[in-house]
C-alpha positions as CSV (number, residue, x, y, z in Angstrom):
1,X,-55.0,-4.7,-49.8
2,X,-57.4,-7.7,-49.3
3,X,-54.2,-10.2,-49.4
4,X,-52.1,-8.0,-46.6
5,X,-55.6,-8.0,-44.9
6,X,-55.0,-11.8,-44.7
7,X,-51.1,-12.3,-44.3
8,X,-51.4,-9.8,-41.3
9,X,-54.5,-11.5,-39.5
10,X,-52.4,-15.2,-40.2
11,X,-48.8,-13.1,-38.8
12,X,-50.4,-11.9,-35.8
13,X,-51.9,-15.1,-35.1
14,X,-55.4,-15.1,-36.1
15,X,-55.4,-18.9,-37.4
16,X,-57.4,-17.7,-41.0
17,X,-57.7,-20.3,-43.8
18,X,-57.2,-19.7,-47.1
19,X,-60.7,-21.8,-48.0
20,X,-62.5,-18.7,-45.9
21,X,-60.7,-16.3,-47.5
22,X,-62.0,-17.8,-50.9
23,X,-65.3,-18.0,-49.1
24,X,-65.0,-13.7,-48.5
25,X,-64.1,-13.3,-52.1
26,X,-67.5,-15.1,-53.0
27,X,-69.2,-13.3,-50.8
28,X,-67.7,-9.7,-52.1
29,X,-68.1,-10.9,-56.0
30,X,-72.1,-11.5,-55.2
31,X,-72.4,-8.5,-54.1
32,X,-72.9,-9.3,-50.4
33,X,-70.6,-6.6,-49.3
34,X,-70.9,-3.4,-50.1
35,X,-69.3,-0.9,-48.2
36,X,-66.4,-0.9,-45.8
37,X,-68.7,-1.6,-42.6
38,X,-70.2,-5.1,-44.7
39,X,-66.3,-5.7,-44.8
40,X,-65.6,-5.4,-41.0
41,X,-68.8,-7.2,-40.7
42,X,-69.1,-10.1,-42.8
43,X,-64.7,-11.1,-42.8
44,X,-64.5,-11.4,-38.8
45,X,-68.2,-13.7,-39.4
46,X,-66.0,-15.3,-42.0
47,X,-62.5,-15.4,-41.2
48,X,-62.5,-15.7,-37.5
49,X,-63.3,-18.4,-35.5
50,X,-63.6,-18.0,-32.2
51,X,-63.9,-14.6,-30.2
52,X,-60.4,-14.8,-27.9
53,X,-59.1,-13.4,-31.7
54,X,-62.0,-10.7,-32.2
55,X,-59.2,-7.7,-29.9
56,X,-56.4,-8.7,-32.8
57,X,-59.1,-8.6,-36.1
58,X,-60.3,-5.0,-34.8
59,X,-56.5,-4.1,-34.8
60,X,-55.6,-5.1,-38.0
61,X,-59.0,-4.3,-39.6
62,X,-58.3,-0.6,-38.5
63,X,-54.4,-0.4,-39.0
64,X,-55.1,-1.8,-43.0
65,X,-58.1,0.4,-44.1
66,X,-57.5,3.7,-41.6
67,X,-53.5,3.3,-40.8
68,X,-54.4,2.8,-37.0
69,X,-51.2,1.8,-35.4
70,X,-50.9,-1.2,-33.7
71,X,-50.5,-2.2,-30.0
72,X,-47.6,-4.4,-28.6
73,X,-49.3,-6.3,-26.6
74,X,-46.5,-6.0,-23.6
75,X,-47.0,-2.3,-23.5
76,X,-50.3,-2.6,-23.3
77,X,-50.4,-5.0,-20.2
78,X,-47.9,-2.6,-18.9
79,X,-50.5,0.1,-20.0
80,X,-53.0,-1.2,-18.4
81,X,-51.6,-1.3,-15.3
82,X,-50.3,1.9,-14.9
83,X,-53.4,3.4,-15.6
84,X,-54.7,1.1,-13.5
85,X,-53.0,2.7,-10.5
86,X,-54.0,6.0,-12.1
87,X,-57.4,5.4,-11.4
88,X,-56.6,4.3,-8.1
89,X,-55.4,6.9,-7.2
90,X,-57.8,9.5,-8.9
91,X,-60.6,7.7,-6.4
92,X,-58.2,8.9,-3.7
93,X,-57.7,11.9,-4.4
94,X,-58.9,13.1,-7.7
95,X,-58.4,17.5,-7.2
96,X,-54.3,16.2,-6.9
97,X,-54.3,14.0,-9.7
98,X,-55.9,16.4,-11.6
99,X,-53.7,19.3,-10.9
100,X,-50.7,16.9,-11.4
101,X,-52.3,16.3,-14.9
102,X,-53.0,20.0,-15.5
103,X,-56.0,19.2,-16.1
104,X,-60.0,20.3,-15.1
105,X,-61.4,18.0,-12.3
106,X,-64.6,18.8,-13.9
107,X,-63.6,17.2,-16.8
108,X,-62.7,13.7,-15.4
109,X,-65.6,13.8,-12.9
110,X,-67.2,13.7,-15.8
111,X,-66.2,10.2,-17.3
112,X,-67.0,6.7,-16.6
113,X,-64.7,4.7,-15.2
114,X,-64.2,3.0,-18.4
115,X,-63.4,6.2,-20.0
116,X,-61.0,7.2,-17.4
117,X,-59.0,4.1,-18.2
118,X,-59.1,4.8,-21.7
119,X,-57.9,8.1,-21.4
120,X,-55.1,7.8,-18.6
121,X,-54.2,4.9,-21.0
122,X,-53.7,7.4,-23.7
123,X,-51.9,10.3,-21.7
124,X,-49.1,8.1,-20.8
125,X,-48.6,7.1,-24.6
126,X,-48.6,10.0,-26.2
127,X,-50.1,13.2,-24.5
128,X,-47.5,15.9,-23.0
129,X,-50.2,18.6,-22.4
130,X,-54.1,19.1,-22.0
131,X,-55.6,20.3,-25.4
132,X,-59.0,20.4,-25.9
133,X,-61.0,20.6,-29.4
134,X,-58.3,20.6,-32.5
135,X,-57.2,17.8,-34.7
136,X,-54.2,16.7,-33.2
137,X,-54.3,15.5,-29.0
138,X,-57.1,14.1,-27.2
139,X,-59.9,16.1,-26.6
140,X,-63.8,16.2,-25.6
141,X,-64.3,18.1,-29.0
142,X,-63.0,19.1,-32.0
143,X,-61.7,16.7,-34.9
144,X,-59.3,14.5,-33.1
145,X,-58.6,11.1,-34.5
146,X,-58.9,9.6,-31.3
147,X,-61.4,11.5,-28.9
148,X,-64.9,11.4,-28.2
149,X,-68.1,13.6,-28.9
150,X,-66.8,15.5,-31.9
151,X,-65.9,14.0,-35.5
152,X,-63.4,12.7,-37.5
153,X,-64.5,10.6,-40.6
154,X,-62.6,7.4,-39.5
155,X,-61.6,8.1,-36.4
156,X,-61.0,6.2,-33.4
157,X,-63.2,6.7,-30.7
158,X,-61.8,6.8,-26.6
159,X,-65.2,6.2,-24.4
160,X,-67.5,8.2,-24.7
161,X,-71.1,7.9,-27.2
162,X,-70.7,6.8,-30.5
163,X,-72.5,8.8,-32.7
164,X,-72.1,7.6,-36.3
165,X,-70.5,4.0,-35.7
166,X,-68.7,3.7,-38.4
167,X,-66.9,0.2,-39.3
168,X,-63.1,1.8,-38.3
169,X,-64.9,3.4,-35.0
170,X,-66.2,0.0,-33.6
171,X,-62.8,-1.5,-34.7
172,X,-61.3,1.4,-32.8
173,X,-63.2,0.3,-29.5
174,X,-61.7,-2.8,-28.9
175,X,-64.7,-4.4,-27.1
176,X,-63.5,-7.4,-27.3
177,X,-60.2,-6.4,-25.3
178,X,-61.2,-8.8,-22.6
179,X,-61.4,-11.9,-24.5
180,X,-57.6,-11.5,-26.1
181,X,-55.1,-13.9,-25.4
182,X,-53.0,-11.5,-24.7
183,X,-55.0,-9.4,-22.7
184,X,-55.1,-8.7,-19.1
185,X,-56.8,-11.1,-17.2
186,X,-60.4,-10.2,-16.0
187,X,-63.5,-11.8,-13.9
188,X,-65.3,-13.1,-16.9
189,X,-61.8,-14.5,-18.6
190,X,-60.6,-16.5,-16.3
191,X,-63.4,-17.8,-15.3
192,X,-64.1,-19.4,-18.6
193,X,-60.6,-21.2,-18.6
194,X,-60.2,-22.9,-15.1
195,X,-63.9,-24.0,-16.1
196,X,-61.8,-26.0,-18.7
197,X,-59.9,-27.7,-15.5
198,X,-63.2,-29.3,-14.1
199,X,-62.7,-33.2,-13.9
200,X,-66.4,-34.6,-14.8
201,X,-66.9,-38.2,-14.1
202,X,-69.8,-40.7,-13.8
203,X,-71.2,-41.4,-10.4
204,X,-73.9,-42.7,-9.0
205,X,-77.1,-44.6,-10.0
206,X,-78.7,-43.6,-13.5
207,X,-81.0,-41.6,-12.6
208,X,-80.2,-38.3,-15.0
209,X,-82.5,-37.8,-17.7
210,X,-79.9,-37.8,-20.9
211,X,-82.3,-36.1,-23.5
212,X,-80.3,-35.8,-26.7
213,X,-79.9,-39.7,-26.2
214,X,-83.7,-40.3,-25.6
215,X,-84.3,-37.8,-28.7
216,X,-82.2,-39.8,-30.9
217,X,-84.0,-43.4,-29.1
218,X,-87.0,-41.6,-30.0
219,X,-86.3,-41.5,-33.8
220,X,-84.9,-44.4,-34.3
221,X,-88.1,-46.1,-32.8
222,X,-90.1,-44.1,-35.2
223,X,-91.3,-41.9,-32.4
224,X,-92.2,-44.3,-29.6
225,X,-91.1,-42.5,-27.0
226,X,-87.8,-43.9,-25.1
227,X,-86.3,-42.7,-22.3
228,X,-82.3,-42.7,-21.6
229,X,-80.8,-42.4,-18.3
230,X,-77.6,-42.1,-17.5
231,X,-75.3,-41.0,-14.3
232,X,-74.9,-38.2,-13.0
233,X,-71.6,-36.3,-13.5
234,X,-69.7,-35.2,-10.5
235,X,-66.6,-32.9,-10.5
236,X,-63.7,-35.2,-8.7
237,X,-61.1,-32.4,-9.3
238,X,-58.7,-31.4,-6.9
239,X,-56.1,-28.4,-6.4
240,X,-53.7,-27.3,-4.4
241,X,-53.1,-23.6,-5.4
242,X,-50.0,-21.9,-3.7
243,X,-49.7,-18.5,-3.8
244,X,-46.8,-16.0,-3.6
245,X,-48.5,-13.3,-1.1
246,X,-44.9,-11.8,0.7
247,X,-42.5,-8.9,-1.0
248,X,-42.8,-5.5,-2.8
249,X,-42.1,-7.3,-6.7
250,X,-45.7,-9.0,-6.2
251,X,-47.5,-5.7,-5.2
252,X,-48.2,-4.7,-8.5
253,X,-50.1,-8.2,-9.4
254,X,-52.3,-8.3,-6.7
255,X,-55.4,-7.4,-8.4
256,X,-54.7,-9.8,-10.7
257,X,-53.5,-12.8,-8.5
258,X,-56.9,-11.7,-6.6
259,X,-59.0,-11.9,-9.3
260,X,-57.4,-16.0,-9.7
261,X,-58.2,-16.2,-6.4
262,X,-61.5,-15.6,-6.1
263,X,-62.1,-17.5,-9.4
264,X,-60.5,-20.1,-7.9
265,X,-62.3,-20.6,-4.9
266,X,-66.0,-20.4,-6.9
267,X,-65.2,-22.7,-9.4
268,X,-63.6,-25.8,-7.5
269,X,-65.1,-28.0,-4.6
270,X,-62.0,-29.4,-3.5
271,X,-59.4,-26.5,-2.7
272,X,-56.2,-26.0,-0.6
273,X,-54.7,-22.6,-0.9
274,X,-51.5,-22.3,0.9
275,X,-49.3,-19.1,0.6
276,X,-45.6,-18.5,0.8
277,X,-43.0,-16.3,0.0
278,X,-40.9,-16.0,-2.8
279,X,-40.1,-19.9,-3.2
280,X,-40.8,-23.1,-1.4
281,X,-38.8,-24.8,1.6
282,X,-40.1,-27.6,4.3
283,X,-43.3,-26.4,4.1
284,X,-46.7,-24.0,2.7
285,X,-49.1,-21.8,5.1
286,X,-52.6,-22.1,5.4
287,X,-53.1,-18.3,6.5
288,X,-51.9,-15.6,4.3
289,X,-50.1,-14.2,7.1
290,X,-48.0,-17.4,7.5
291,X,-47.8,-17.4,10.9
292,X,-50.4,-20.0,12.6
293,X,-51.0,-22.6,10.1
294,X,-47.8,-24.4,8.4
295,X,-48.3,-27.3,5.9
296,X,-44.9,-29.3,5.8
297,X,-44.6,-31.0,2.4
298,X,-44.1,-34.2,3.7
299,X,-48.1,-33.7,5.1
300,X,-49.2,-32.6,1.4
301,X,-47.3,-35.3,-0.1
302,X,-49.8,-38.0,1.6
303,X,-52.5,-36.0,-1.0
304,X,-53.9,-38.1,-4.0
305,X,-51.1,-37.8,-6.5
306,X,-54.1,-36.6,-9.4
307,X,-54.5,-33.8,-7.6
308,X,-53.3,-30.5,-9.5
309,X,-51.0,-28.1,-8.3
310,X,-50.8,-24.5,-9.4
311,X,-48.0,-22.2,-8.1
312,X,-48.6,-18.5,-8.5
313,X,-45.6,-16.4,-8.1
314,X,-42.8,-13.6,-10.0
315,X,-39.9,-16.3,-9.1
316,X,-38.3,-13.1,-8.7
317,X,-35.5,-13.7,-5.5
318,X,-31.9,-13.8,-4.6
319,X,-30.5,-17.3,-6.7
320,X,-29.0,-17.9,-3.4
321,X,-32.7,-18.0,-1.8
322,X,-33.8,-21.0,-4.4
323,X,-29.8,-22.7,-4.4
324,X,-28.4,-22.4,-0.9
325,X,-29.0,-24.7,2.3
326,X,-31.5,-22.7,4.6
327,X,-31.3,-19.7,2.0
328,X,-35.2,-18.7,3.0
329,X,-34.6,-15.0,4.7
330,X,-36.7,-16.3,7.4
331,X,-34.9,-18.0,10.5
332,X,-37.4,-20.5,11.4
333,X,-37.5,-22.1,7.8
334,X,-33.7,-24.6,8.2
335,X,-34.5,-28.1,6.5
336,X,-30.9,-28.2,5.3
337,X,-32.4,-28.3,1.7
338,X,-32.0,-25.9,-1.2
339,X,-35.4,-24.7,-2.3
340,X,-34.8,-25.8,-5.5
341,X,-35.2,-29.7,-3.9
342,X,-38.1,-29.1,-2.4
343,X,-39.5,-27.9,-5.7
344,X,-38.3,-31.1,-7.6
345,X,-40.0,-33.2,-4.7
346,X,-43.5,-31.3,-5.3
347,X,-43.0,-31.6,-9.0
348,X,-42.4,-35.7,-8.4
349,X,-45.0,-35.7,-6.1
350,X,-47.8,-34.0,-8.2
351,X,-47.2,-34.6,-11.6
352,X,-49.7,-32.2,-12.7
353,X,-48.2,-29.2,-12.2
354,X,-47.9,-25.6,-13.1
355,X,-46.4,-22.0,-12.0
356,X,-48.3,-19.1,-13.3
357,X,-46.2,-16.4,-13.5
358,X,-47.4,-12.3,-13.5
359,X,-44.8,-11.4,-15.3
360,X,-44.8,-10.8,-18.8
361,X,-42.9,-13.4,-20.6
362,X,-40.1,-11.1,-22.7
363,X,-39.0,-10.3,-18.9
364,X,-38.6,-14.3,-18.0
365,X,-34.7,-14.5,-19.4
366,X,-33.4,-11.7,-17.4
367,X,-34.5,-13.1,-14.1
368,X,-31.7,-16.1,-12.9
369,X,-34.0,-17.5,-10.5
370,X,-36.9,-17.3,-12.7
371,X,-35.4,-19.6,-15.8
372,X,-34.0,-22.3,-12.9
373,X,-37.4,-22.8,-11.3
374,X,-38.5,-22.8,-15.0
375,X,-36.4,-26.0,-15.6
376,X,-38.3,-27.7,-12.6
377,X,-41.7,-26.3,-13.1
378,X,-43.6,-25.8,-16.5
379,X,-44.0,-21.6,-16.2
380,X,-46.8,-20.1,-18.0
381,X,-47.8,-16.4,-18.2
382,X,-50.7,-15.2,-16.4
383,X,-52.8,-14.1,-19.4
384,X,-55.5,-15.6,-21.3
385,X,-53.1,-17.0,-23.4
386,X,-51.3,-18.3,-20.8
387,X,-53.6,-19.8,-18.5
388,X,-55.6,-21.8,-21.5
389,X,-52.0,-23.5,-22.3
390,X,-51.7,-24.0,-18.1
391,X,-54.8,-25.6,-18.3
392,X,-54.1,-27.8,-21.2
393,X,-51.2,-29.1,-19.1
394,X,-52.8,-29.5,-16.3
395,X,-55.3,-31.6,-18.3
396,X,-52.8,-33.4,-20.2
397,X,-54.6,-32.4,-23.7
């Protein structure tokens, strides 16, 4: 069991080494670990290396010792946003929602948002009808593998308050949901990878205490104090980020293009968002109505070539739209280029570049337009995952 335990962390991509796996097997033979919670506790201390990888050890720790099934992680961004919208629209109208459910307002009313999530989540998985108490559906009683407020001797609990805590019930949380790299994207996530994009350079007069430097000084001189300065960093980064705000096939990734957005906008000094629709011609817009404000491409292209560009769109359109002269369904957009042109310019013109995509990847090869911009454009998804290997492009790493 302890071996699967390892092939299937290493298959789903945990990067485990066999030296810490010897290292667990030390630990167990000295008596360290003693019951299945010291397992759960003292492997992921062990084995794992870095939290993005805690969501897939809580997975696999539960499906090997409790036979929890596991997630594909494209139904569970799809998941996510469906119940997403569910909870949208119970804090519309939650009595019609409910009775749509056929279930008691009360009941709901009664949950966290959180919890909500969690259990529209599991309604549209598995759930047909509202059963409360028993051992086999969801409920807010009974012995249910997978409710809340009763118990189940391994079970998996959905919201709620953990009683007991068991080792398989905190694997069954998923707390760490956030911080997978297959995860859907969320305020604290990406933040903490377009903080990897920030371009730190010297500048100025030394005037910045550099204490680990005058610590080390310090020692060296047998503790006469010496004092190291150095100068201070300044971010010189700068982005253009181009946004597809226009069509219905981007409605459902607004949230999360929103929450880039704003992330965006905190995290770097020198900005230029520009919007479009669907794909690039002669020129970007400076207002997300793109009405007032047009950017031709010949104006950006005067920009400091270092400067990163990061386009954010489905590349979901008509091929005729990215191959044709004038193909932009707008009549005042006719440069007589293809928009597949003016993307080769940008990419020439900014050699750092990305295009984020909201998609999930497994969609990518049944979209034509979507694999040609992908031959001018490095595409990326816009996960964890996917924004960490954006960024390492980005930063040439």
């Amino acid at each position: 069991m302890f071996v699967s335990f390892f092939y299937q962390l290493k298959e789903a991509g945990v990067p485990v080494s066999p030296t810490a796996f010897l290292t667990l097997h030390r630990a167990m033979g000295e008596g360290l670990v003693l019951s299945l919670d010291d397992l759960y506790t003292a492997a992921r201390a062990i084995l794992v290396k870095s939290e993005k990888y805690f969501d897939l050890y809580d997975q696999i720790f539960a499906h090997v010792f409790a036979g929890a099934e596991l997630a594909d992680p494209r139904d569970e961004q799809g998941l996510e946003l469906l119940a997403g919208a569910m909870l949208d629209e119970w804090l519309k109208n939650p009595r019609e929602l409910a009775k749509a459910m056929g279930v008691d307002e009360k009941e709901l009313a009664s949950l966290s948002p959180e919890e909500l999530l969690e259990y529209f989540k599991k309604r549209l998985q598995d759930q047909k009808s509202r059963h409360d108490g028993g051992s086999k559906w969801i409920g807010t009683g009974g012995t249910s593998p997978v409710g809340h407020s009763g118990y189940h001797p391994g079970g998996l609990r959905v919201g709620g308050v953990s009683g007991r805590r068991s080792a398989i019930k905190v694997a069954g949380e998923r707390r760490y949901r956030d911080y997978s790299t297959h995860g859907v994207l969320t305020r604290a996530t990406v933040g903490e990878a377009l903080k990897r994009l920030r371009h730190l350079v010297p500048q100025g007069s030394r005037d910045d205490l550099d204490i680990d430097a005058s610590i080390s000084r310090t020692v060296k001189n047998g503790g006469e104090i010496e004092l190291v300065f150095r100068r201070a960093v300044v971010d010189r980064l700068k982005v253009i980020l181009a946004i597809d705000n226009g069509g219905w096939s981007m409605e459902p990734h607004i949230e999360l293009v929103q929450t880039l957005f704003n992330y965006a906008k905190s995290q770097f000094k020198d900005l230029r968002i520009c919007y479009f629709h669907n794909t690039i011609y002669d020129q970007l817009w400076e207002d997300p109505a793109r009405y007032r404000r047009p950017v031709p491409l010949t104006q950006l292209a005067r920009l400091d070539p270092e400067t990163r560009l990061i386009v954010v769109g489905d590349a979901s359109m008509a091929p005729y739209e990215l191959m044709s002269a004038d193909g932009s369904i707008y009549a005042f957009e006719r440069s007589g280029k293809p928009s597949i042109e003016q993307l080769r310019f940008l990419a020439a013109t900014f050699p750092r570049h990305v295009w984020l995509n909201p998609l999930p990847e497994g969609q990518w090869p049944y979209t034509r337009s979507l694999m040609m911009i992908g031959t001018v454009f490095p595409m990326f998804e816009l996960s964890l995952d996917g924004l960490e290997k954006a960024v390492r492009r980005l930063t040439g790493k």
